[in-house]
C-alpha positions in Angstrom: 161.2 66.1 -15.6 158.5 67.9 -17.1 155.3 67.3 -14.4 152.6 70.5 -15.1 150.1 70.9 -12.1 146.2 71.7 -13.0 146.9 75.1 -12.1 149.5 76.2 -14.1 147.5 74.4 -17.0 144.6 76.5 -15.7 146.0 79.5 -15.8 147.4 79.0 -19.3 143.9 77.8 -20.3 144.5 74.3 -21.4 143.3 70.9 -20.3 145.0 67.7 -20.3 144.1 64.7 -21.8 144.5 63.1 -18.3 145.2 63.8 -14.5 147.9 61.2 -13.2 146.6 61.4 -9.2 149.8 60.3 -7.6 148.8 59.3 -3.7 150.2 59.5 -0.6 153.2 56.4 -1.3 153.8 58.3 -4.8 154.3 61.8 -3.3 156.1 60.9 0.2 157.2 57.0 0.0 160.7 57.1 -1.3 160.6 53.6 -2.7 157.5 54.6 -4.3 158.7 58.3 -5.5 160.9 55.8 -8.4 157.7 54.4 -9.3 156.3 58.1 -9.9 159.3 59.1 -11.9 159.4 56.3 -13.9 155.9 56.5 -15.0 156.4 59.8 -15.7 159.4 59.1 -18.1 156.7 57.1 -19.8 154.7 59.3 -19.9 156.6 62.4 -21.6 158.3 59.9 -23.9 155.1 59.4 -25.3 153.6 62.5 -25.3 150.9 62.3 -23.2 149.2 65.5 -22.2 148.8 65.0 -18.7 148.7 67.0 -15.1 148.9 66.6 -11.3 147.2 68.4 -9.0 150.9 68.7 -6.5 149.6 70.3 -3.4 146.1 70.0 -3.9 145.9 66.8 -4.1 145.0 65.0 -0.7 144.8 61.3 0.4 141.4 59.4 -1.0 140.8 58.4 2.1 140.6 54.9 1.5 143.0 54.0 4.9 140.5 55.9 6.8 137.4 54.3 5.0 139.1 50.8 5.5 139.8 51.5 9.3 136.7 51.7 9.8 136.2 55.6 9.8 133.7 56.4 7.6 133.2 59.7 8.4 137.0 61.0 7.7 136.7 59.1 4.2 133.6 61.5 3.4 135.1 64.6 4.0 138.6 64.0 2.5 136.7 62.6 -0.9 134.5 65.5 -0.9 137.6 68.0 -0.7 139.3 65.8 -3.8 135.7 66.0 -5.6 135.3 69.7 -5.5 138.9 70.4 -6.7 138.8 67.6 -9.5 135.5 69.0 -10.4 136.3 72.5 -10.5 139.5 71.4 -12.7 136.6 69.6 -14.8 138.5 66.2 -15.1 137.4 63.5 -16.9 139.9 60.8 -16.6 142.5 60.0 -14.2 145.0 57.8 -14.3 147.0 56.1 -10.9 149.6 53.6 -10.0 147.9 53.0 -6.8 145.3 50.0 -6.9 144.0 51.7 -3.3 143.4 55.1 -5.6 142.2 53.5 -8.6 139.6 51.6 -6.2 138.3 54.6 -4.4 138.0 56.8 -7.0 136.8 54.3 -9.6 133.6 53.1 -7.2 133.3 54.7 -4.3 133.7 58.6 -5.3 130.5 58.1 -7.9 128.6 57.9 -4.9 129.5 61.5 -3.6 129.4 63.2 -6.9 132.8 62.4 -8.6 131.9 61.2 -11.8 135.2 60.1 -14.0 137.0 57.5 -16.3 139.7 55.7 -13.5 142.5 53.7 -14.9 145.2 51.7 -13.7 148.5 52.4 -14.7 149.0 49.2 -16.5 145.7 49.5 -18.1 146.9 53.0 -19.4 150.6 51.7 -20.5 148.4 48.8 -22.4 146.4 51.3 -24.0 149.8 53.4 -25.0 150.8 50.1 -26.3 147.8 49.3 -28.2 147.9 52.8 -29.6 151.4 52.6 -31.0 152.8 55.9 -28.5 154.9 53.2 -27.0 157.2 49.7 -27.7 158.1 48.1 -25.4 161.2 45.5 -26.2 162.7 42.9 -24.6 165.8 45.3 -23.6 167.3 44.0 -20.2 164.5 42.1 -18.9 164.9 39.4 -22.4 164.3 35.7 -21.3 164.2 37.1 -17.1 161.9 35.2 -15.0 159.2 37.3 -13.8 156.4 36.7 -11.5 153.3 39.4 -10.8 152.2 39.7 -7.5 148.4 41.0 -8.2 147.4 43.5 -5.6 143.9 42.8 -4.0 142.6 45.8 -5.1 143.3 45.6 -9.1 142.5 41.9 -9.2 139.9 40.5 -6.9 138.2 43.8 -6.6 138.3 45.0 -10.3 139.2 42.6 -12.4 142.5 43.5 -14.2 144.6 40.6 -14.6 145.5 40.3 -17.8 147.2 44.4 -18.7 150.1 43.9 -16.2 150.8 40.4 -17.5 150.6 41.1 -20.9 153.1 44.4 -20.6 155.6 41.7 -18.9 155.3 39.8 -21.8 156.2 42.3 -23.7 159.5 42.6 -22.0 160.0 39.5 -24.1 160.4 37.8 -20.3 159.8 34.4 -19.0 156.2 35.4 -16.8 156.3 32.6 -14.4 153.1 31.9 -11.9 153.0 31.5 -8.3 150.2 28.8 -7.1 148.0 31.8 -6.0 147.7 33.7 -8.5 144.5 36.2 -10.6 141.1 35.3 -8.9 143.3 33.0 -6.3 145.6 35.7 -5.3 147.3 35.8 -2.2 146.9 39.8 -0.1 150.7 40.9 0.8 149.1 41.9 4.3 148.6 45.7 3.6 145.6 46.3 2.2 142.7 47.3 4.6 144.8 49.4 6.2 146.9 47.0 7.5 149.7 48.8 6.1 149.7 51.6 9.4 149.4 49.4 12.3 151.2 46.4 14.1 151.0 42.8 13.1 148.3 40.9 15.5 149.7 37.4 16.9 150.4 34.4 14.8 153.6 32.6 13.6 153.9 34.2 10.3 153.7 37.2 8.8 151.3 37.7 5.9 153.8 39.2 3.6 156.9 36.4 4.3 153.8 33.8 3.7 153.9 35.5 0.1 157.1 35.9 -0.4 157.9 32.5 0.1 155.0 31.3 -2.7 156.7 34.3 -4.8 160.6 32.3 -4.5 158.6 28.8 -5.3 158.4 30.1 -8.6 162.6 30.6 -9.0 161.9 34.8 -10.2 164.6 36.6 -11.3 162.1 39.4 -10.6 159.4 39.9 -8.4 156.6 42.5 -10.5 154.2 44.5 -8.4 151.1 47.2 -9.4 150.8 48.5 -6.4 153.3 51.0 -3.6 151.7 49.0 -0.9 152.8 45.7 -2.4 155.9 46.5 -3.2 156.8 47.4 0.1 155.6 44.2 1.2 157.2 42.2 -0.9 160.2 43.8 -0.5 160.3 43.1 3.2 159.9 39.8 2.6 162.8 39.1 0.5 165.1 41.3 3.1 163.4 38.6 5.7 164.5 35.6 3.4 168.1 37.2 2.7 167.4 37.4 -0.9 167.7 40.8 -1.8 170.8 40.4 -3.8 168.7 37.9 -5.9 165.9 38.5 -6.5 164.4 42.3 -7.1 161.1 44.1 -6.5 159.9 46.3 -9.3 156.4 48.3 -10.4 155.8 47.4 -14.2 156.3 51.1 -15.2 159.6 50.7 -13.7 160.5 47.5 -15.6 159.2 49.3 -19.3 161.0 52.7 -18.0 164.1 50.6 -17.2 164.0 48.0 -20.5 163.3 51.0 -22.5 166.4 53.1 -20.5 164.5 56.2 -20.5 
């Protein structure tokens, strides 16, 4: 896979068109290392001049900024700042709603200035730009339903680019009762994700799941590493992982397009 870091671009003296800031679940997650690779598939297969930063790119620190640590978050975004600034960059593009969030509002206020976009926003725009089709492939006439991750929706407002690249597929997008502005959290975000379950008689992520089977999905779409690892727990928790699958959108156009 072709995947140039800023400092090999550096050192050639070139600059990409965009950085693609993996994250921690991208780089280390093996579920979510597919979701890297397939993106980058998509990526390469239409042209897109992009980098990573590999090793020098740290966490954004929003698990630390949403535990409550507000110092950590400062001095891990000011590390990130003075590398992407150094490297210039301009726009950045992540599969991680966390990321996207972080870097999109919250680095401004330290002194990291840049264009932030979702993954589906960017695949919409490669769309919209004619560097990609998309066609119906194997997910034609599939039920699909999108899980919208907290941070993407509710916090930013993106609804409509992952729905409309499911679409695409030429696939049946079915909705679960809570769904865009109504959207139910998997139970990771606010870094939730890294520590034990407080008492109650249902887990946040089986709660979901369940609203996710209502809808009878043939696929189950996520936007987000955390999400999907949620999700997927709660369809091993309701023995339905033979059914019903858990996939990224970059993995569904990687995998429709078989690249």
């Amino acid at each position: 896979m072709n995947v140039p870091t800023m400092a090999e671009m550096t050192a050639q003296g070139k600059q990409p068109d965009v950085l693609f800031w993996v994250g921690c679940a991208g780089s280390f997650d093996d579920r979510a290392k597919k979701i890297t690779k397939a993106f980058v598939k998509i990526l390469n297969k239409a042209n897109v001049d992009f980098a990573v930063l590999g090793t020098e790119e740290s966490c954004t620190g929003d698990p630390a900024k949403r535990a409550g640590n507000e110092f950590l978050f400062q001095m891990q975004a000011m590390t990130n700042i003075e590398v992407l600034n150094a490297y210039e960059i301009k726009k950045i593009v992540t599969a991680c709603p966390h990321c996207f969030n972080t870097l999109k509002n919250e680095y401004p206020g330290l002194g990291g200035k840049y264009e932030v976009l979702h993954h589906t926003e960017f695949l919409k725009s490669l769309l919209d730009e004619g560097k990609i089709t998309i066609e119906g492939g194997k997910f034609k006439g599939k039920r699909i339903t999108f899980h919208d991750p907290c941070y993407l929706g509710r916090a930013n407002d993106v609804y409509e680019a992952p729905r409309l690249l499911i679409e695409k597929l030429e696939a049946e997008l079915v909705e679960m009762k809570r769904c865009k502005t109504n959207g139910l959290c998997c139970g990771a975000g606010g870094a939730q994700m890294f520590k034990d379950a407080e008492k109650g008689n249902k887990e946040i992520n089986v709660e979901r799941t369940e609203e996710a089977l209502e809808s009878k999905p043939n696929i189950i779409a996520t936007g987000c590493p955390f999400c999907n690892t949620m999700m997927t727990d709660g369809i091993k928790a309701k023995n339905q992982e033979h059914n019903v699958a858990v996939m990224d959108i970059a993995e569904l156009i990687a995998n429709a397009e078989d690249l």
